[in-house]
C-alpha positions in Angstrom: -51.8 6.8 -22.4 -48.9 5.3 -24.2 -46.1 7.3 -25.9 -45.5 5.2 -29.2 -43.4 5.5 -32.7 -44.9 4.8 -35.8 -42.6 2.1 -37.5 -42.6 3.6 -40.7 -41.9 7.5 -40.2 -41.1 7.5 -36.5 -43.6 10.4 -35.6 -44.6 9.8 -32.1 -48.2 9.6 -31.1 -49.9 9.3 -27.4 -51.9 6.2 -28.1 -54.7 5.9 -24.7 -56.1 2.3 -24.0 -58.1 0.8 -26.5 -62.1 -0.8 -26.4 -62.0 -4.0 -27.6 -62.4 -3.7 -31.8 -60.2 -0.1 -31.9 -57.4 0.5 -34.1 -55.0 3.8 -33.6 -53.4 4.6 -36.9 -50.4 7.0 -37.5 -51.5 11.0 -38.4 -48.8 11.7 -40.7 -48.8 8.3 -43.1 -52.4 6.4 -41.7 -49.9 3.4 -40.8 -51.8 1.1 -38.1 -50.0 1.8 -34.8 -52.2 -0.9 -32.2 -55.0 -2.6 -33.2 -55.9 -4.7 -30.1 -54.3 -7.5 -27.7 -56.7 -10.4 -28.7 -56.7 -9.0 -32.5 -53.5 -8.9 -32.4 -52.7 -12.6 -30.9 -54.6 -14.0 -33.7 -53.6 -12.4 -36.9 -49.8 -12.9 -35.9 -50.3 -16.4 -34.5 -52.6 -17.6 -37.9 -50.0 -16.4 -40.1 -47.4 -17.8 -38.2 -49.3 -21.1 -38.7 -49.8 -20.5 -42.1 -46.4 -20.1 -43.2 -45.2 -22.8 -41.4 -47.6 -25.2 -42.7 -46.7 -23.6 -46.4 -43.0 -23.6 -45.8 -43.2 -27.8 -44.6 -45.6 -28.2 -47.7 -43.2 -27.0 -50.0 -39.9 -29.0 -48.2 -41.4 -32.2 -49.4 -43.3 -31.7 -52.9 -42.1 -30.9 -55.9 -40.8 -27.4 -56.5 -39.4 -27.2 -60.1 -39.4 -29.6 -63.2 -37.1 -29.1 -66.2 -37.6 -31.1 -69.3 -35.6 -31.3 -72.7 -35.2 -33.9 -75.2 -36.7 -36.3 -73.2 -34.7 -36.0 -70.2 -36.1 -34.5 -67.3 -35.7 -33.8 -64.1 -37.8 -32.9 -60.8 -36.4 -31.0 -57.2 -37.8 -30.0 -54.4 -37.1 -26.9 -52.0 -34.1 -28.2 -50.2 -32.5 -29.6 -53.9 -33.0 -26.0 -55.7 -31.2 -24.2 -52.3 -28.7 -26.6 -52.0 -27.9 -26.6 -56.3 -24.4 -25.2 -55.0 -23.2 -26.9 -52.4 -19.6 -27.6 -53.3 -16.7 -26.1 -52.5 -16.1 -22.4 -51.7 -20.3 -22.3 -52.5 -21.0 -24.1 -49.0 -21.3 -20.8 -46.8 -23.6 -19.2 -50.0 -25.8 -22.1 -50.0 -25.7 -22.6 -46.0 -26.7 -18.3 -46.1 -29.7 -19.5 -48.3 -31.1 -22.5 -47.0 -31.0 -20.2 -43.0 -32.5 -17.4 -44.8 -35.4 -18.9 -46.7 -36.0 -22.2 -44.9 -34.6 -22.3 -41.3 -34.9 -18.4 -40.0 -38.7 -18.3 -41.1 -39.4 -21.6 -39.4 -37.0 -20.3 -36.2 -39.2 -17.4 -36.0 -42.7 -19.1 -36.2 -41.4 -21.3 -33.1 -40.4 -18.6 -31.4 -44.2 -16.9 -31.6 -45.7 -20.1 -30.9 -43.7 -20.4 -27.5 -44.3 -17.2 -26.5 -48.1 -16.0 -27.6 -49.8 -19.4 -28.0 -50.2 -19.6 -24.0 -51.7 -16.2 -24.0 -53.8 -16.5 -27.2 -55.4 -19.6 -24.4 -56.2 -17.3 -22.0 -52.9 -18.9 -19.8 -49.9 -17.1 -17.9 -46.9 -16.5 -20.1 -44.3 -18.8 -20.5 -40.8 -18.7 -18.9 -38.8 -16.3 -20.9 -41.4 -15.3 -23.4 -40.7 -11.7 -23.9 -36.9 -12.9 -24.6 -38.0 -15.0 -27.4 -40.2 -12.9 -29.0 -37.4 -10.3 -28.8 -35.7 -13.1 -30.6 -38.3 -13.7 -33.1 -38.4 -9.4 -34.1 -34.9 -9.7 -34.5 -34.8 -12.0 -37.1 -37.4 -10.4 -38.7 -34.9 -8.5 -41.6 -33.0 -12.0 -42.5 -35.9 -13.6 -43.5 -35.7 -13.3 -46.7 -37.8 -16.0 -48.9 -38.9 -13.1 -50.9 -35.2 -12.0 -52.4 -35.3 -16.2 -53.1 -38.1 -16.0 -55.3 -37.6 -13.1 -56.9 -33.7 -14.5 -58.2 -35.3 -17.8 -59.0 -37.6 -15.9 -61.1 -34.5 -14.2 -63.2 -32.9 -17.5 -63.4 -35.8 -19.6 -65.0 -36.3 -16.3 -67.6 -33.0 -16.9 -68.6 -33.3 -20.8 -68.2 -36.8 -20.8 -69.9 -34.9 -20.8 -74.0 -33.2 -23.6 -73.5 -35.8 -26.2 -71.7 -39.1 -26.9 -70.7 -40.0 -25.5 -67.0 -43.0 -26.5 -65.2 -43.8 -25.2 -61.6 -44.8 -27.9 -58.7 -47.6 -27.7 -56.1 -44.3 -26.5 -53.6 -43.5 -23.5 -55.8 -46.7 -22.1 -55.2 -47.5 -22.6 -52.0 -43.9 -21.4 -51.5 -44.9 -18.3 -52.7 -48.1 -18.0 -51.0 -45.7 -18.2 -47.9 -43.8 -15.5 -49.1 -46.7 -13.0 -49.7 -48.0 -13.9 -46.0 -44.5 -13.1 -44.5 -44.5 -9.5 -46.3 -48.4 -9.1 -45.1 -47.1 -10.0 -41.7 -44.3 -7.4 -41.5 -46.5 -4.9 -42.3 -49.6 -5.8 -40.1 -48.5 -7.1 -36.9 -49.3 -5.3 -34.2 -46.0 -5.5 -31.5 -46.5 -2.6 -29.6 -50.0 -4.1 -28.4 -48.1 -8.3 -28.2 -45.0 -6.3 -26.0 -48.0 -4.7 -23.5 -49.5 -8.5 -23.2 -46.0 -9.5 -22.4 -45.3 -6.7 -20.0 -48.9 -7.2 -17.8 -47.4 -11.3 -17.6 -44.5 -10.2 -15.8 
């Protein structure tokens, strides 16, 4: 038996070992508390996958297009988050770029390093429950969703005065950024920090 929290309203549940194909959920709000090892090793190692590949897709295709009397214009991922980099804007735009770019990629190394070995059927590598420490904490600043969201308000606004059109990047950006939600509210820790704990 494990004692265990549920992540959304904290009610504490004694969780015994699961069969293979089980799921425990939470009494008081159904929220699923462990759902597996192996289950869990490849949901949160294919979406880490996905987003990176989405994330790299959209670095290096267009993102945005703006037309108007002939003049246009086309950006990419990197060109829209860096729009302000001058002057006191720097730290802003550096805050961005981390936040939408680097941390999600930071984090989907980090869970490569430390569950891909397992998810083989191998030992753990060195320091692996360090780095997935790593990769939970920098779970909250991963914010590609608050990106997309203020992009949307500015192209409303932008939308009167020229012609917008959305690249392959833009979508597949936000494809990324529905998986990353999905993935904070599916993956399974409890059952990836009892993996890591038997490797020790």
């Amino acid at each position: 038996m494990t004692l265990l929290a549920c992540p959304s309203c904290d009610a504490l549940h004694d969780v015994p070992d699961l069969r293979v194909g089980q799921r425990a959920y939470c009494l008081r709000c159904d929220r699923m508390l462990v759902s597996g090892r192996q289950t869990s090793l490849d949901r949160t190692l294919a979406m880490a996958f996905a987003v990176a590949i989405l994330i790299l897709f959209a670095l290096f295709f267009p993102f945005l297009s703006i037309e108007e009397l002939g003049f246009g214009n086309t950006t990419t991922l990197l060109g829209v988050a860096a729009a302000f980099l001058t002057g006191w804007l720097i730290p802003l735009t550096a805050a961005v770029t981390a936040s939408i770019i680097a941390i999600p990629l930071m984090r989907v190394g980090f869970l490569v390093y430390a569950l891909f070995p397992l998810w083989r059927g191998g030992a753990a590598p060195r320091h692996a429950a360090r780095v997935f420490r790593w990769s939970e904490a920098l779970r909250p600043w991963s914010m590609a969703e608050i990106f997309v969201l203020g992009s949307a308000v500015a192209l409303v606004k932008v939308a009167d005065l020229a012609t917008i059109g959305f690249g392959p990047a833009f979508w597949a950006f936000c494809a990324a950024v529905v998986i990353i939600a999905f993935e904070r509210q599916i993956t399974d820790s409890a059952s990836i920090w009892s993996i890591l704990d038997d490797e020790k």
